[in-house]
C-alpha positions in Angstrom: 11.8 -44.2 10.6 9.7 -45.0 7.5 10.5 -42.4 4.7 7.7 -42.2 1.7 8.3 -40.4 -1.4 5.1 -38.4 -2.3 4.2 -37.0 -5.7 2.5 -33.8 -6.2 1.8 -32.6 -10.1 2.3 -29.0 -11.2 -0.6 -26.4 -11.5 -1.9 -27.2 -14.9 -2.3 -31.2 -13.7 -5.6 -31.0 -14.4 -5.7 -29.2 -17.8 -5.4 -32.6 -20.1 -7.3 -35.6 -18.7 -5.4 -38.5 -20.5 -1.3 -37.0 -19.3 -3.5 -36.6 -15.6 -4.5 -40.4 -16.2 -1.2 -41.4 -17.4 0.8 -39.4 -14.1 -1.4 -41.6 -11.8 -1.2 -45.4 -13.8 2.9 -44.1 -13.2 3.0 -43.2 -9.7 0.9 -46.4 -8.9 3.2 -48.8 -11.1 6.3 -47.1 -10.3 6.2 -47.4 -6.1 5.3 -43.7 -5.3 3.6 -43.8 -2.0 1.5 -40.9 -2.6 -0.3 -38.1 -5.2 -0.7 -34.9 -3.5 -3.4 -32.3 -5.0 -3.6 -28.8 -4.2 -6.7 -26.5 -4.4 -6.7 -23.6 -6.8 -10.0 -22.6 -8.0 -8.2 -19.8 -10.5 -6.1 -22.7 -12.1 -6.1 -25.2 -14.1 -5.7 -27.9 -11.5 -8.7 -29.9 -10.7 -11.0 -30.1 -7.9 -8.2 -31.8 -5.4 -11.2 -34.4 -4.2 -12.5 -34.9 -7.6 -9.2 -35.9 -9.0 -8.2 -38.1 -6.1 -11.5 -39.7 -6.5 -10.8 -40.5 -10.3 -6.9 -41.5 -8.8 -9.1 -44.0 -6.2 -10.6 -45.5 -9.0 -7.6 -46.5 -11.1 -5.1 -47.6 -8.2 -4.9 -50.1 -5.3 -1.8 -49.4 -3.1 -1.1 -45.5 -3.3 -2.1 -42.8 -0.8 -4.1 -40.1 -2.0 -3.4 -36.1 0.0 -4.9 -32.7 -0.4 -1.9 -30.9 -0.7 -3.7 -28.5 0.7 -7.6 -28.4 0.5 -8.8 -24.4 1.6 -11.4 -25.1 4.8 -12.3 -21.6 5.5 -16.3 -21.3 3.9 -16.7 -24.7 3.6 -20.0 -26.6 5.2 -18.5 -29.1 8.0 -21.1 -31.5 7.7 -21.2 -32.0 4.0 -17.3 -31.4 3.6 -17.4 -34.2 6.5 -19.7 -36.4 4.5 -17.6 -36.0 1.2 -13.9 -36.7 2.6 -15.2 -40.0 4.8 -16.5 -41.2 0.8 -13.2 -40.7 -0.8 -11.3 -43.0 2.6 -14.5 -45.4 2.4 -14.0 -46.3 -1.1 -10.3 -45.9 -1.2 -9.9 -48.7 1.2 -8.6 -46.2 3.8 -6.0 -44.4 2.0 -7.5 -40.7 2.1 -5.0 -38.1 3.8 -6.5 -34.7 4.3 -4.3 -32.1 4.6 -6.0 -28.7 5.2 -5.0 -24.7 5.0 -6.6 -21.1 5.2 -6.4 -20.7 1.5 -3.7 -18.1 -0.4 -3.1 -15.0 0.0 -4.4 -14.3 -3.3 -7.5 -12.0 -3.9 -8.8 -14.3 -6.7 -8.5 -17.2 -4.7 -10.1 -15.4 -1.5 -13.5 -14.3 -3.2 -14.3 -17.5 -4.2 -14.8 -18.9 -0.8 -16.5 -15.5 0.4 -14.6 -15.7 4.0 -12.9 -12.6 5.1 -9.0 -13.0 5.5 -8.8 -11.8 8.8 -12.2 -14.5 9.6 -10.2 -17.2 7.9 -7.9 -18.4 11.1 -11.1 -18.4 13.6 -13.1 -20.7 10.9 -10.3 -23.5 10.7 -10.3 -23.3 14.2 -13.7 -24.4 14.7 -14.0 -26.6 12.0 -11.3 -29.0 12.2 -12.2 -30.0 16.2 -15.6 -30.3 14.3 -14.8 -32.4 11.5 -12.7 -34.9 13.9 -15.8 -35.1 16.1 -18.1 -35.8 12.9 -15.9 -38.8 11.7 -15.8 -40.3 15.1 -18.8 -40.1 16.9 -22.2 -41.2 16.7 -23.8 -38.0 16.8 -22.3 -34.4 17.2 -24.1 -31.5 19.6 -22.4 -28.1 18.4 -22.9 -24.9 19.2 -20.4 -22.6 18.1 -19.7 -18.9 16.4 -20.4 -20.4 13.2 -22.3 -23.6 13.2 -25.2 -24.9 15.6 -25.9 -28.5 15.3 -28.1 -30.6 16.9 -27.7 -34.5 17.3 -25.7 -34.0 14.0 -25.5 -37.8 12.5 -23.0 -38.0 9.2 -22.4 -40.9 7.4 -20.4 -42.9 6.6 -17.6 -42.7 8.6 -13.8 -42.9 7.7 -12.4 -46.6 7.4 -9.7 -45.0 9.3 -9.8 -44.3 12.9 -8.6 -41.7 13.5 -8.8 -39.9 9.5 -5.1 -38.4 10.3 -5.1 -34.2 9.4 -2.2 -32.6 8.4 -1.7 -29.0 8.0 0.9 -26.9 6.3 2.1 -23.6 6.7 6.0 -22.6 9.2 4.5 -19.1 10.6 4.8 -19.5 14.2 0.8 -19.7 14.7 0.6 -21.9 12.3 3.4 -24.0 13.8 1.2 -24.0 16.9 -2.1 -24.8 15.3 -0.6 -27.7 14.1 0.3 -29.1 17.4 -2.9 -27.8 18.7 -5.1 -29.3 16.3 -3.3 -31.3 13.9 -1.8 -34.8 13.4 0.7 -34.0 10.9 3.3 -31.0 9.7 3.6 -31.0 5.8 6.3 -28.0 4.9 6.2 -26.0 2.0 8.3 -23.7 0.8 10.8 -24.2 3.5 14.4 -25.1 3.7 15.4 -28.1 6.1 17.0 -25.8 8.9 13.4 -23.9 8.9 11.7 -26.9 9.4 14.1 -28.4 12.4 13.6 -25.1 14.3 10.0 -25.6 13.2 9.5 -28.7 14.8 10.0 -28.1 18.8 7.3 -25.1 18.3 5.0 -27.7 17.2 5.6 -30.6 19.4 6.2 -27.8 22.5 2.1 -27.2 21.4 1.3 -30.2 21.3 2.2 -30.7 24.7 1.1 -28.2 26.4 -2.8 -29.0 25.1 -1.6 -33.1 26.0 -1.2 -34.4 22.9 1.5 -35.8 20.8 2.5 -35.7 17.3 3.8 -38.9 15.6 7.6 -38.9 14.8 6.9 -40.0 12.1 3.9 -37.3 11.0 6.8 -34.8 9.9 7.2 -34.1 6.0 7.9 -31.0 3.4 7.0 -30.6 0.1 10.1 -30.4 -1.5 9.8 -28.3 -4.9 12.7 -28.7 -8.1 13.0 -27.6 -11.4 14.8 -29.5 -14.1 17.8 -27.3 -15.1 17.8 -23.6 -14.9 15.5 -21.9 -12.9 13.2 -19.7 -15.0 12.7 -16.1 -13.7 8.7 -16.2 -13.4 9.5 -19.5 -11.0 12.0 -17.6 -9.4 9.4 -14.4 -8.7 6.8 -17.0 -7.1 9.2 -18.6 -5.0 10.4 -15.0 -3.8 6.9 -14.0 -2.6 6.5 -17.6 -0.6 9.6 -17.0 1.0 11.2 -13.9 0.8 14.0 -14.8 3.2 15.2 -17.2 1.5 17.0 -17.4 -2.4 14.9 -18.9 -4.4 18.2 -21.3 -6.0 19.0 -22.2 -3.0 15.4 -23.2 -1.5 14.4 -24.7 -5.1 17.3 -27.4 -6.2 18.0 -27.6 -9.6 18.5 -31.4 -11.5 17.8 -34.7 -10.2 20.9 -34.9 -8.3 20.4 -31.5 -6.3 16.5 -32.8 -5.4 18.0 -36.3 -3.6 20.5 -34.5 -1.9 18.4 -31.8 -0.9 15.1 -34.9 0.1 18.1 -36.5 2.1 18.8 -33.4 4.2 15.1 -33.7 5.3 15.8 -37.5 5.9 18.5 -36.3 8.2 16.8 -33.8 10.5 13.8 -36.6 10.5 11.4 -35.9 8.2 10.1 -38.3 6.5 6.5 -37.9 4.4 8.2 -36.0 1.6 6.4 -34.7 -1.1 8.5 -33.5 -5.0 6.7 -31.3 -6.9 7.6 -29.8 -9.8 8.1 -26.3 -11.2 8.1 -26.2 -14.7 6.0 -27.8 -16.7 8.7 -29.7 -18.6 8.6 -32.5 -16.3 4.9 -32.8 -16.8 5.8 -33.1 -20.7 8.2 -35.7 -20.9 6.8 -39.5 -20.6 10.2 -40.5 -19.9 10.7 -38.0 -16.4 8.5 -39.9 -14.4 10.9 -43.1 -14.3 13.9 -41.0 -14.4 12.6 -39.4 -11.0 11.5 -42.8 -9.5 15.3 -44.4 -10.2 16.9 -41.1 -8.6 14.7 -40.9 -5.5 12.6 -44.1 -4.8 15.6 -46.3 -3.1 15.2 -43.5 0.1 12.1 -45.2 1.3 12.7 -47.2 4.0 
């Protein structure tokens, strides 16, 4: 089993261009495998393709995810277009990871798709998009998009341009083995995610396919020291069942421990991400984080 340590910055990564430049010249010189951006169009992050496209141009070896990108009310053909750019002229080291979008009203109206429309999109698009990046031409005719003799170039570099998903609800558990290549965890503890796991693969049978082993990962979120309270009340809403202490470690120590658990039920794409924005702050964090974690990958 290959474990990869993944990197994903907090929300307001996007906010100063020259710490965003520095985080990425780090990753890259440090041995991170990967920079994971999320998509939140009421935040300060950026545009998750637009910064992996600026992370493209200043690195050679690193990975580069959407951690995730929202798909409901995007155009297939262009979004199609776009994503096979970023894996062309990255060499092949584009990872889409796609999701319905938060549960978040501000977040919502900016893609104008209804919640309860949200599921039905994704599950058009993504058989869609897989088509687009691997055939010559695409005949569609579906509830939402009606193409004829479709022909989008370029293509990915990679064959097949691997999709991973997110989400532990049991419907998205199965969407994932129904549609996806990878599981990506968030928010989730390690015994969520090995009860998780047979839903998916038990999909992914049933429709005769079959996820990698190795296609399994969380994102695994930390906080330096003490939790503050207004982390605490946005990890309670993501996982209610949970306490947010014991689902969020605390200190470097607690974050290995906690990303070798997931090592021991077999996950292995793992993904830190900080929750306070002292770690973004502190030029010195970055090593600290790569001597405490980056001797797991295998």
């Amino acid at each position: 089993m290959k474990v990869r340590i993944g990197f994903a910055p907090g929300a307001r990564s996007g906010a100063d261009a020259g710490r965003f430049l520095e985080l990425v010249d780090g990753l890259e010189d440090l041995g991170f495998d990967s920079l994971w951006l999320s998509e939140r169009v009421s935040g300060d992050a950026p545009d998750p393709i637009i910064g992996l496209s600026v992370a493209a141009g200043r690195t050679k070896r690193m990975k580069l995810g959407t951690g995730v990108q929202v798909l409901p009310g995007r155009n297939p053909a262009l979004l199609a277009q776009s994503l096979a750019s970023l894996d062309v002229l990255s060499n092949g080291r584009f990872l889409p990871g796609f999701g319905l979008g938060a549960v978040d009203r501000a977040e919502q109206q900016a893609f104008g798709v209804a919640r309860e429309e949200r599921a039905p999109w994704f599950d058009e698009v993504i058989p869609l998009l897989q088509r687009i990046w691997s055939e010559e031409s695409v005949d569609h005719d579906g509830p939402r998009f009606h193409y004829e003799s479709l022909r989008v170039r370029p293509q990915p570099v990679q064959q097949p341009l691997e999709i991973w998903f997110g989400g532990k609800a049991p419907s998205e558990l199965r969407r994932v083995g129904r549609l996806g290549d990878g599981w990506l965890a968030s928010f989730a503890m390690p015994d969520d995610c090995a009860s998780g796991r047979p839903i998916v693969e038990a999909e992914a049978s049933a429709f005769g396919r079959a996820i990698d082993p190795e296609h399994f990962g969380a994102m695994v979120f930390y906080t330096d020291s003490t939790m503050p309270d207004a982390v605490a009340e946005i990890i309670s809403k993501r996982n209610p069942s949970v306490d947010p202490h014991d689902l969020v470690p605390a200190g470097l120590s607690n974050l290995r421990k906690r990303c070798s658990e997931f090592i021991e039920i077999g996950f292995s794409k793992l993904v830190v991400v900080p929750m306070d924005a002292a770690r973004e702050k502190d030029g010195n964090s970055l090593t600290q984080l790569a001597d405490s974690l980056l001797d797991l990958q295998t």
